[in-house]
C-alpha positions in Angstrom: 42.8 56.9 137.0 46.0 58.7 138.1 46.1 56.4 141.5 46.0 53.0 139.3 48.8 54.8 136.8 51.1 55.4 139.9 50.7 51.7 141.7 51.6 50.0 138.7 54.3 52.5 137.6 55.7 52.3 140.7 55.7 48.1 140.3 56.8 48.2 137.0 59.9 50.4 138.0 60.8 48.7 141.3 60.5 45.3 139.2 63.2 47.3 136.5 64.9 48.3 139.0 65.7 45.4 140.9 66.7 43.6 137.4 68.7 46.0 136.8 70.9 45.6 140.1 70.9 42.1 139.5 72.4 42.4 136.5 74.9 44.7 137.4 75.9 43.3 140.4 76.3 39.9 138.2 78.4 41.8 135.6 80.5 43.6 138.0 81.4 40.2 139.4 81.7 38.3 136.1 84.7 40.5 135.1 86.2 41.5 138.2 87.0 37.7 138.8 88.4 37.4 135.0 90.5 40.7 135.4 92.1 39.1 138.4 92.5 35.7 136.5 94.0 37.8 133.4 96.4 40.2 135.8 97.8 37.1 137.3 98.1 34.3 134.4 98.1 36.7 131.4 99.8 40.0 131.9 102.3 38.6 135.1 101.2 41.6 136.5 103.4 42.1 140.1 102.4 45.8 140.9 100.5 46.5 143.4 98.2 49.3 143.0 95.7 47.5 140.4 95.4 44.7 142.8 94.3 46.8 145.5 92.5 48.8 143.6 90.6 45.6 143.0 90.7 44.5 146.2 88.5 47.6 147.3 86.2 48.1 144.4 84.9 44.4 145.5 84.6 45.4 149.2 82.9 47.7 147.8 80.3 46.0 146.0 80.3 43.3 148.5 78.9 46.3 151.1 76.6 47.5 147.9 75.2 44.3 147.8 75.0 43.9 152.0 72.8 47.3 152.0 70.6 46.2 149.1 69.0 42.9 150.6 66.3 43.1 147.8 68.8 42.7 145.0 69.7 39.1 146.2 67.4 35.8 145.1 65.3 34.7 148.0 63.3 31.6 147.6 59.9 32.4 148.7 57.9 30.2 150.6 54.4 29.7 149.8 
């Protein structure tokens, strides 16, 4: 009983898990492309530091995203 508990614990949590990248990955992306949009058309923004601050925290999710290959939608061939 405690082998079947752990197999489909351990596929229910890698399914959570993966949604949950997904999601966040998505999110992240979502407003990081609108804070730009609202720094530049909104607020007139012409400092520099919150641009480059941007600037790395999406290399830095584009790397995130590069090391996790599962997090991405693959069409899967039958």
């Amino acid at each position: 009983m405690g082998s079947d508990y752990k197999k489909e614990f351990t596929k229910v949590y890698s399914h959570l898990n993966l949604w949950v990248k997904r999601i966040y990955i998505t999110a992240f992306n979502i407003y990081a492309w609108y804070w730009l949009y609202r720094e530049i058309f909104e607020r007139h923004t012409t400092e520099f530091e919150p641009y480059l601050l941007w600037f790395f925290t999406t290399v830095g999710m584009h790397f995130f995203v590069l090391d996790n290959q599962d997090s991405l939608f693959k069409i899967k061939k039958k």
